[in-house]
Backbone and ligand atoms as CSV (ligand in chain L), in Angstrom:
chain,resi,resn,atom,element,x,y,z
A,1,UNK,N,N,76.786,148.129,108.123
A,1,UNK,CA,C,78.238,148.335,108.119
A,1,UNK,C,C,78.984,147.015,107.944
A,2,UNK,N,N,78.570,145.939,108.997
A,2,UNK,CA,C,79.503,144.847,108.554
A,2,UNK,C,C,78.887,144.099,107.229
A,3,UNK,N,N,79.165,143.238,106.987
A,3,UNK,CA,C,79.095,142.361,106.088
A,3,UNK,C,C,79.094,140.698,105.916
A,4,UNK,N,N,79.899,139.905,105.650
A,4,UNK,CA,C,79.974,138.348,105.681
A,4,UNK,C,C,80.899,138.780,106.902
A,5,UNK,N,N,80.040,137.132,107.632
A,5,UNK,CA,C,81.404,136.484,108.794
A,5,UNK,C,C,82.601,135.794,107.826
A,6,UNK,N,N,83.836,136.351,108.300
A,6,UNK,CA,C,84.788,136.292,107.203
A,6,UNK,C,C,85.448,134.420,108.309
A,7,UNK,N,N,85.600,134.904,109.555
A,7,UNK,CA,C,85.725,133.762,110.235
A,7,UNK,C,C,85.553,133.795,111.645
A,8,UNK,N,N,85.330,132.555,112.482
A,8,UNK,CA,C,85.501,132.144,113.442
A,8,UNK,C,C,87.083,131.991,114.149
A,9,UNK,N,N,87.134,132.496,115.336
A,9,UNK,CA,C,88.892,132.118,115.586
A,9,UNK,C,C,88.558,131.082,116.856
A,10,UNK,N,N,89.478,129.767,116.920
A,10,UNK,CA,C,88.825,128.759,118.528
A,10,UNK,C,C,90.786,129.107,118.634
A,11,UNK,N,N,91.069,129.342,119.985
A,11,UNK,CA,C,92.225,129.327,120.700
A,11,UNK,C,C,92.147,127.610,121.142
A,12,UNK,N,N,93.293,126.987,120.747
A,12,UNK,CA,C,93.269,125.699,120.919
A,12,UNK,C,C,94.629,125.884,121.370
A,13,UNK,N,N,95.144,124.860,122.639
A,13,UNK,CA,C,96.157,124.279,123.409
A,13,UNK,C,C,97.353,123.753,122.696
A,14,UNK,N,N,96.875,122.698,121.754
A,14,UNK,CA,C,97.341,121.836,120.487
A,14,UNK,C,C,96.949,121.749,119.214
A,15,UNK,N,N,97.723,122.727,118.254
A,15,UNK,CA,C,97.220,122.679,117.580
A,15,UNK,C,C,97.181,121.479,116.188
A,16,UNK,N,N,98.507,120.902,116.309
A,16,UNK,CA,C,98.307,119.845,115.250
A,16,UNK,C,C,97.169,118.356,115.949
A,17,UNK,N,N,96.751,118.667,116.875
A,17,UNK,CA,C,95.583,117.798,117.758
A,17,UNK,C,C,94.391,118.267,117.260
A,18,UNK,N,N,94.150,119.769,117.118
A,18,UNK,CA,C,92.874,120.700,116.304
A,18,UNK,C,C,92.480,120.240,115.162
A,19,UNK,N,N,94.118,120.578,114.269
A,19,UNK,CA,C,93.662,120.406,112.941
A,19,UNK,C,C,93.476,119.089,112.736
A,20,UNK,N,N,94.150,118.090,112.808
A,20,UNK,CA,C,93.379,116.947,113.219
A,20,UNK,C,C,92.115,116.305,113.416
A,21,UNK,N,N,91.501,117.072,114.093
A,21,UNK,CA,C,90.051,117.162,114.485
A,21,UNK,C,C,89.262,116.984,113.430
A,22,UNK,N,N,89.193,117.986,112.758
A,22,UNK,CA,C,88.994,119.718,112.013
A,22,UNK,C,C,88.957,118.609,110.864
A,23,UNK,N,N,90.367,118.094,110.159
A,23,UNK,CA,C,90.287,117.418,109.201
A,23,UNK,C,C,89.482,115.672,109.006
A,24,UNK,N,N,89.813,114.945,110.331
A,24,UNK,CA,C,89.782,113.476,110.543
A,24,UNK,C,C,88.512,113.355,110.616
A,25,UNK,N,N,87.906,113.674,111.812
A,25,UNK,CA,C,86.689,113.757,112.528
A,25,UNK,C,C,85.697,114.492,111.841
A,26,UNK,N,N,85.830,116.121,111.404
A,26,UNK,CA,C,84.109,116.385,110.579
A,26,UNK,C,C,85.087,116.464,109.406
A,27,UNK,N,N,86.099,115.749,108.679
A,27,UNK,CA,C,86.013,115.566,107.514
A,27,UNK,C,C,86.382,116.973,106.579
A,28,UNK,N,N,86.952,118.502,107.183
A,28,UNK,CA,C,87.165,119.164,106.591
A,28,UNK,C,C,88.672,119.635,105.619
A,29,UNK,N,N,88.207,120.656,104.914
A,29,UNK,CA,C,90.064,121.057,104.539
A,29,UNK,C,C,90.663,122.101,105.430
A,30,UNK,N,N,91.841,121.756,105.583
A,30,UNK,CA,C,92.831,122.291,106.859
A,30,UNK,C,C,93.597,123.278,106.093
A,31,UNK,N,N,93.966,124.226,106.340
A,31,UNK,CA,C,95.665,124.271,105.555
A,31,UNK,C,C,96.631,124.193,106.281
A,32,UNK,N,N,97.684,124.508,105.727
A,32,UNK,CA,C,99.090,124.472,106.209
A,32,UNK,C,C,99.768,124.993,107.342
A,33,UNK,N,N,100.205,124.801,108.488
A,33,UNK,CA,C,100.524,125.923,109.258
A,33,UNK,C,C,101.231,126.831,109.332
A,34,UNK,N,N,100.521,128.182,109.409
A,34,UNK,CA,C,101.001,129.361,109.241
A,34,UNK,C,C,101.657,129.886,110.322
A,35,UNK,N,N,102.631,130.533,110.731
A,35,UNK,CA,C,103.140,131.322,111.897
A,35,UNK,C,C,102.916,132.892,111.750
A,36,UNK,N,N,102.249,133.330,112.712
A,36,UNK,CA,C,102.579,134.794,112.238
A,36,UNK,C,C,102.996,135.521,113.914
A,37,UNK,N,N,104.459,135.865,113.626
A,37,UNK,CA,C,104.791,135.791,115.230
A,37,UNK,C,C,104.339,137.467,115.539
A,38,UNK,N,N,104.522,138.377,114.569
A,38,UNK,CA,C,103.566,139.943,115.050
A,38,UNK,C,C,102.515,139.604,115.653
A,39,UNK,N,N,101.463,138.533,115.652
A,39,UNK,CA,C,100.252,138.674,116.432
A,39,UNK,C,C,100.450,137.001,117.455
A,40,UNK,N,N,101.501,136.464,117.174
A,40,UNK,CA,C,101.804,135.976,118.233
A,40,UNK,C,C,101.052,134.459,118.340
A,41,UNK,N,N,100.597,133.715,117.223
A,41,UNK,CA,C,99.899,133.073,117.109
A,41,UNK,C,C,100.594,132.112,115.904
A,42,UNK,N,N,100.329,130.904,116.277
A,42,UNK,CA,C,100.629,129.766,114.659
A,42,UNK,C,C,99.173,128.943,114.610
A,43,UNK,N,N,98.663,128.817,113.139
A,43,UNK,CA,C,97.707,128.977,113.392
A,43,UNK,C,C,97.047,127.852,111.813
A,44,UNK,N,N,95.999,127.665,111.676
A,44,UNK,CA,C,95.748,126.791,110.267
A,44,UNK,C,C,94.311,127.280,109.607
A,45,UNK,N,N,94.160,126.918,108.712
A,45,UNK,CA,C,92.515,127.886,108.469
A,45,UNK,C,C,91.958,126.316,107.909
A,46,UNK,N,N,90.285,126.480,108.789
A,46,UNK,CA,C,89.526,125.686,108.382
A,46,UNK,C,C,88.603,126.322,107.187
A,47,UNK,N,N,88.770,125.266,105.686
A,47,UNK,CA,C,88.236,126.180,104.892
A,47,UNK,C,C,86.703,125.693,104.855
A,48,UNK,N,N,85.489,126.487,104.643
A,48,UNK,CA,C,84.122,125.576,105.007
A,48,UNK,C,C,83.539,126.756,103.632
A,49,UNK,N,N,82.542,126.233,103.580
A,49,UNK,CA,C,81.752,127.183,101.930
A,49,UNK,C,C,81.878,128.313,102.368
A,50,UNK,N,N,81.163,128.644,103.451
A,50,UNK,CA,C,80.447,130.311,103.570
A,50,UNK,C,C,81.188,130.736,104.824
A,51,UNK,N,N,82.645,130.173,105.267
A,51,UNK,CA,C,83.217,131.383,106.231
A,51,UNK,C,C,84.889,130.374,106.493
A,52,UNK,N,N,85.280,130.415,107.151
A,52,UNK,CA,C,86.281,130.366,108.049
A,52,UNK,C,C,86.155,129.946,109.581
A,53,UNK,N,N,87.295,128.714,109.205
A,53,UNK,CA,C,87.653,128.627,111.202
A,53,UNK,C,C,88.818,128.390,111.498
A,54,UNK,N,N,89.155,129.610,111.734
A,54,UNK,CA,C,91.049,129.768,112.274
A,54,UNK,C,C,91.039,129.217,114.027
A,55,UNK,N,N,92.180,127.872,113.606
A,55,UNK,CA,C,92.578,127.462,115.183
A,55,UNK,C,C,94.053,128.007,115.103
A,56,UNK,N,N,93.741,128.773,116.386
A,56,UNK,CA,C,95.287,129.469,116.363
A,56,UNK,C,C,96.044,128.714,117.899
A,57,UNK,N,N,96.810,128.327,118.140
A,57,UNK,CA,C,97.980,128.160,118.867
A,57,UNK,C,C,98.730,129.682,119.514
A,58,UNK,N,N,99.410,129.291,120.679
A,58,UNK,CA,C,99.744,130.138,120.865
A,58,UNK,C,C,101.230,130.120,120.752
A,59,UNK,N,N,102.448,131.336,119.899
A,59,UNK,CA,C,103.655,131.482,119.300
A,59,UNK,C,C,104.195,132.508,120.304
A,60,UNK,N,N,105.638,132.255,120.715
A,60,UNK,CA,C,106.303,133.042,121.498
A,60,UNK,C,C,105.867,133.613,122.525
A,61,UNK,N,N,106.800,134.705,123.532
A,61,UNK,CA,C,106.402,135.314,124.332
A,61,UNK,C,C,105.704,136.477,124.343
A,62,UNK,N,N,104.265,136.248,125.611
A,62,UNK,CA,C,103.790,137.462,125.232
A,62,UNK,C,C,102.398,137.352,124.409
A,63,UNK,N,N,102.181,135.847,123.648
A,63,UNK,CA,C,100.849,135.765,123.433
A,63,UNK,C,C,99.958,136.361,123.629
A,64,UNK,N,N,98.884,137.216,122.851
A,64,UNK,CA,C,97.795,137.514,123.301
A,64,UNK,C,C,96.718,136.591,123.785
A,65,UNK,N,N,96.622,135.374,123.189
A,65,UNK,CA,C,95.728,134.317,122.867
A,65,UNK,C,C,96.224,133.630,125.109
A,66,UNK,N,N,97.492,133.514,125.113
A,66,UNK,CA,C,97.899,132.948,126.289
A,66,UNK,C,C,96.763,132.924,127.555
A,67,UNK,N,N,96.463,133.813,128.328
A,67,UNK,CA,C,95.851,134.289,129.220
A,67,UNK,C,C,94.672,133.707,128.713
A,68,UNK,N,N,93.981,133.404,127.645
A,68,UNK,CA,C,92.750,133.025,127.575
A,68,UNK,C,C,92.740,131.706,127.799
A,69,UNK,N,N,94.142,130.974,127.202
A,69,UNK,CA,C,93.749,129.257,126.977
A,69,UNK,C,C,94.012,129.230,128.511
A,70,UNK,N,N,94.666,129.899,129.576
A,70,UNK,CA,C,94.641,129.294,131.125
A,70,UNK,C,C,93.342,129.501,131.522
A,71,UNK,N,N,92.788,130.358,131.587
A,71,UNK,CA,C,91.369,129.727,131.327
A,71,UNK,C,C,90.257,129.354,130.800
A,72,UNK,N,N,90.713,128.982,130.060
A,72,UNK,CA,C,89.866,127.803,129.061
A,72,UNK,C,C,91.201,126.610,128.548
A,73,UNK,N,N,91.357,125.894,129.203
A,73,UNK,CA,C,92.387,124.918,129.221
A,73,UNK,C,C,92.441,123.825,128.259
A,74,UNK,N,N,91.113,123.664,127.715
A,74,UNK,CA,C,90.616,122.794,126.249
A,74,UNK,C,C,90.620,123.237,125.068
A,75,UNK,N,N,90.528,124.891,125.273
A,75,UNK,CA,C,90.632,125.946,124.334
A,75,UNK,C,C,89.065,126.370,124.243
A,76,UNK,N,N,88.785,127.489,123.187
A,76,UNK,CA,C,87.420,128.153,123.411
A,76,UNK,C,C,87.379,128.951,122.116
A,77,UNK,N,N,85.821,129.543,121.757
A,77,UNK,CA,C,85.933,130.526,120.550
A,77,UNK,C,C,86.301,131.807,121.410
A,78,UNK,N,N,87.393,132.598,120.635
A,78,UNK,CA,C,88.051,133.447,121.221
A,78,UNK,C,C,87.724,134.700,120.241
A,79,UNK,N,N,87.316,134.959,119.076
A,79,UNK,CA,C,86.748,135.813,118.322
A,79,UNK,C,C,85.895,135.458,117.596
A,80,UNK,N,N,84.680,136.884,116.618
A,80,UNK,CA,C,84.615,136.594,115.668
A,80,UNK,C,C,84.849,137.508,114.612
A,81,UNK,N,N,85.243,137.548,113.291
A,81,UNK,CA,C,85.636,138.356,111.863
A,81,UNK,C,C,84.785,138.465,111.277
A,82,UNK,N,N,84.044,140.076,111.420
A,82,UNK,CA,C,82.941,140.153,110.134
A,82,UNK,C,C,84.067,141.142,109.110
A,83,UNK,N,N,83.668,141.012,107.634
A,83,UNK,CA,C,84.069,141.774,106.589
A,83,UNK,C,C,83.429,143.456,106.819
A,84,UNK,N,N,84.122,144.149,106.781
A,84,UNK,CA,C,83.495,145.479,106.314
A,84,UNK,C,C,84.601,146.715,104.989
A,85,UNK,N,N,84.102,146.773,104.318
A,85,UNK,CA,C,84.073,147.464,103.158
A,85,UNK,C,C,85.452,148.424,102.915
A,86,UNK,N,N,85.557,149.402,104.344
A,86,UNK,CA,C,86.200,150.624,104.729
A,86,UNK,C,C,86.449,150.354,106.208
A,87,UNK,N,N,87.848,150.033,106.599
A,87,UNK,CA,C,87.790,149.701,107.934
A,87,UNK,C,C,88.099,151.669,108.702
A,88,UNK,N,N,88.541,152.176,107.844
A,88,UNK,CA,C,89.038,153.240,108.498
A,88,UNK,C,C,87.589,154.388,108.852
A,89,UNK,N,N,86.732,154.134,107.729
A,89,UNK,CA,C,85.252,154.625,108.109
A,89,UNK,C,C,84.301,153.526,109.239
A,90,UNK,N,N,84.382,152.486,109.011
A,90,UNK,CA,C,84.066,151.633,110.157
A,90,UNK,C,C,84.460,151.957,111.530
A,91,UNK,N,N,85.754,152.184,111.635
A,91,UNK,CA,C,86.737,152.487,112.923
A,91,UNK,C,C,85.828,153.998,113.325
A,92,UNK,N,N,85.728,154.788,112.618
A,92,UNK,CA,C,85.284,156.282,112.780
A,92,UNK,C,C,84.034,156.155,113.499
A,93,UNK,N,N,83.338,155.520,112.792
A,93,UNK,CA,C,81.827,155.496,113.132
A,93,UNK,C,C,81.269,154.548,114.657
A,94,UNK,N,N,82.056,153.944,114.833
A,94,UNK,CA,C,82.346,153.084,116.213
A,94,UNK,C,C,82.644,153.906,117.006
A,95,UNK,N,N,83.766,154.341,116.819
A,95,UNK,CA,C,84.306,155.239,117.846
A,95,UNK,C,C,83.464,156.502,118.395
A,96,UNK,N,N,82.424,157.068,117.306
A,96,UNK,CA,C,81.808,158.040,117.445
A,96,UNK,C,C,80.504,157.552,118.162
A,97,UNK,N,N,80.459,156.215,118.275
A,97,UNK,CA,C,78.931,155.837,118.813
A,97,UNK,C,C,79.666,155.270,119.962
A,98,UNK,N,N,80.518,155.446,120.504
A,98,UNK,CA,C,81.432,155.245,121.704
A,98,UNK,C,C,81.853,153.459,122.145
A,99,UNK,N,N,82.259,153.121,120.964
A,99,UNK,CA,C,82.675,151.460,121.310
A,99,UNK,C,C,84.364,152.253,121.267
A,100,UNK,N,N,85.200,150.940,121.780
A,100,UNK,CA,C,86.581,151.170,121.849
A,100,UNK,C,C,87.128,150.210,121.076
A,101,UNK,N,N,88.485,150.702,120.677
A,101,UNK,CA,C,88.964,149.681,119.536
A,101,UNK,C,C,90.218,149.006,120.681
A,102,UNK,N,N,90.327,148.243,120.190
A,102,UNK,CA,C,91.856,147.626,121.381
A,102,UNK,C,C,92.975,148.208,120.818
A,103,UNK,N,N,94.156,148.248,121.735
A,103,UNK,CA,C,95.391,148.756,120.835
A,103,UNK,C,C,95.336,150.294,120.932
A,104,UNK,N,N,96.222,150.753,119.944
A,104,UNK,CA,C,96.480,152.159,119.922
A,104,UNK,C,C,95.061,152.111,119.001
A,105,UNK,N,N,94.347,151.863,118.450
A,105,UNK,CA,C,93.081,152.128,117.718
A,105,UNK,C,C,93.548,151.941,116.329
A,106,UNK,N,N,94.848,152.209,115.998
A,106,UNK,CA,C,94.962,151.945,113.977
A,106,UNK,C,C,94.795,150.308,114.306
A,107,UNK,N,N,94.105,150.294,112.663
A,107,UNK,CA,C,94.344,148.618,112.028
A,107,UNK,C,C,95.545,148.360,111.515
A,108,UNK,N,N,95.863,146.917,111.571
A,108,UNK,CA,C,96.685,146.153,111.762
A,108,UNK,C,C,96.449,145.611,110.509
A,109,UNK,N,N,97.419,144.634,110.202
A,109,UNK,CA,C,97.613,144.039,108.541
A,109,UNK,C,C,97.369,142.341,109.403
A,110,UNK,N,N,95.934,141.667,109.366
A,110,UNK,CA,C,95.932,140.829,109.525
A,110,UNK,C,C,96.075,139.329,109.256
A,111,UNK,N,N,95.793,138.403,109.168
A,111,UNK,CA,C,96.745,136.594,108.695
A,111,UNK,C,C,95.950,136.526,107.410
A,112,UNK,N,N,95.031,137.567,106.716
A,112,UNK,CA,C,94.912,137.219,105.217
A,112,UNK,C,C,95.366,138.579,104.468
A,113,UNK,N,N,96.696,139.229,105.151
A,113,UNK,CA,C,97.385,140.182,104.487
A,113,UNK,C,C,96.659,141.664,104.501
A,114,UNK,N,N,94.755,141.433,105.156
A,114,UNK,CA,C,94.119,142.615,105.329
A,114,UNK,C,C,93.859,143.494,106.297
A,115,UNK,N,N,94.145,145.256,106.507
A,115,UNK,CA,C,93.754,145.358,107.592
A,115,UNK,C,C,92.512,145.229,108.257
A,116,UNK,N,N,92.806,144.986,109.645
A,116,UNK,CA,C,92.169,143.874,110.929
A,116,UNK,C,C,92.183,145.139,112.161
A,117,UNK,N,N,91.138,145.415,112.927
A,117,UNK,CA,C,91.169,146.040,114.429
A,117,UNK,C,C,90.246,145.233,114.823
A,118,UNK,N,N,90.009,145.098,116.390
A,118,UNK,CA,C,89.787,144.353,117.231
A,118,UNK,C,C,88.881,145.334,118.171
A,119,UNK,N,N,87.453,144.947,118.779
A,119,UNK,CA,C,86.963,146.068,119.151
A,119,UNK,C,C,86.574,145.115,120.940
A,120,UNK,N,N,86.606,146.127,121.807
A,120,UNK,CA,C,86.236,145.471,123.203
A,120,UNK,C,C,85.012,144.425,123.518
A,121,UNK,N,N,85.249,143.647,123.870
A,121,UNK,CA,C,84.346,142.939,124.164
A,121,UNK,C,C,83.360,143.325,125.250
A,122,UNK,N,N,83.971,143.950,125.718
A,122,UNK,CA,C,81.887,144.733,126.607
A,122,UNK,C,C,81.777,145.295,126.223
A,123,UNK,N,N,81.939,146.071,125.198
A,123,UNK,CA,C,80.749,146.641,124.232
A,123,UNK,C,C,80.172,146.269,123.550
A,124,UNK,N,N,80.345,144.624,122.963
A,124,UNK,CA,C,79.818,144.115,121.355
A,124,UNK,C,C,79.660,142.561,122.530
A,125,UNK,N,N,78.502,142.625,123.406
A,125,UNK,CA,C,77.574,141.536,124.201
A,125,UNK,C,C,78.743,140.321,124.589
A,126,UNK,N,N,80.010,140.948,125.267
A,126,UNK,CA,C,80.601,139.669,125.687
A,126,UNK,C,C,81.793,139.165,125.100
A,127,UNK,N,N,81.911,139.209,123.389
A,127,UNK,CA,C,82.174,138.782,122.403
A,127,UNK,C,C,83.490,139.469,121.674
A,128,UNK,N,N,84.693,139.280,121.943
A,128,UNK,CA,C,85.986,139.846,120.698
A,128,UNK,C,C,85.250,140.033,119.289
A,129,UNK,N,N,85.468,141.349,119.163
A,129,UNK,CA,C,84.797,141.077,117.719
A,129,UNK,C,C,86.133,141.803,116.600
A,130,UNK,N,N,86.201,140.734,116.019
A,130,UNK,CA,C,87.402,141.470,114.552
A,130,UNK,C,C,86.822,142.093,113.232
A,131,UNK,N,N,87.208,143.073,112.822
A,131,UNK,CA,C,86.694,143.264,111.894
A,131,UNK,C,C,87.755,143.487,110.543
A,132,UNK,N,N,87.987,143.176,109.501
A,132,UNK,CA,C,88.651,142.617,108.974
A,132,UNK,C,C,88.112,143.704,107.288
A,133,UNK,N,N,89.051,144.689,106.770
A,133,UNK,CA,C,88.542,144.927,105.212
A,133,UNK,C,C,88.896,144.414,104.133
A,134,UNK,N,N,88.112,143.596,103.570
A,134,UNK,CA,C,88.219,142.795,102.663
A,134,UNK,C,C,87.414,143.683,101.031
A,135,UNK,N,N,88.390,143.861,99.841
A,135,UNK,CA,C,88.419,144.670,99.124
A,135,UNK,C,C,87.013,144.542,98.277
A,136,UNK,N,N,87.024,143.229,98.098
A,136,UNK,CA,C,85.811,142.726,97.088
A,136,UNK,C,C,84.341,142.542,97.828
A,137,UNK,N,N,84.585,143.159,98.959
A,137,UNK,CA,C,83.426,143.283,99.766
A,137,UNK,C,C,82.287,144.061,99.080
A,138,UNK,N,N,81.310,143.708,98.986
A,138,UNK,CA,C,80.230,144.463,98.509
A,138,UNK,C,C,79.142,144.418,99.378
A,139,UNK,N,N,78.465,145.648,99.463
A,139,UNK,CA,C,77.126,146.087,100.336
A,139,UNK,C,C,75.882,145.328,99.749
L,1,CO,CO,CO,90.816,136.645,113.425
């Protein structure tokens, strides 16, 4: 069902301190910072060959990301994004093998314009897991 890790997400404190990092230190490409205040996050994409590493900040009130950086105060990996094909048959088939989706359960239009649901982390070993449909996905 899933497919490529589309990305890594690290909840970071500071984020022009991240990208920083990200760029100075291992030498990568950053982009620009993005705001996207529906999910409550400003955020930059680390671009790497074979995936993604979104450091997101936390934007306005109400953060989802918030509650995590108090504890984790340095920041932490806070998800991960695999690609799958058909999120709305993905969503079905989860649900029927009894994982829970967060939210009212529809997908969401996520920070690369695709829909995105978010599935519980005690069901998937600990771990936020995003799953993200990306069109040119192939099996
Ligand atoms: Co994500």
């Amino acid at each position: 069902m899933i497919g490529r890790l589309n990305h890594v997400a690290i909840a970071v404190p500071d984020l022009a301190a991240a990208a920083a990092l990200y760029a100075d230190t291992l030498g990568a490409r950053v982009s620009a910072e993005q705001i996207l205040p529906e999910h409550g996050v400003r955020l930059v994409f680390v671009d790497l060959p074979n995936a993604r590493i979104e450091l997101m900040e936390p934007f306005g009130e109400g953060s989802p990301i918030t509650a995590f950086l108090q504890k984790n105060p340095r920041g932490g990996i806070h998800h991960l994004c695999y690609e799958v094909a058909d999120i709305g048959d993905a969503a079905a088939k989860l649900v029927a093998g009894g994982a829970r989706i967060l939210g009212d359960g529809k997908p969401r239009i996520g920070a690369h314009g695709n829909p995105v649901l978010f599935l519980h982390p005690a069901d998937f070993l600990g771990t936020l897991v995003e799953l993200e449909e990306v069109p040119q996905w192939e099996s």
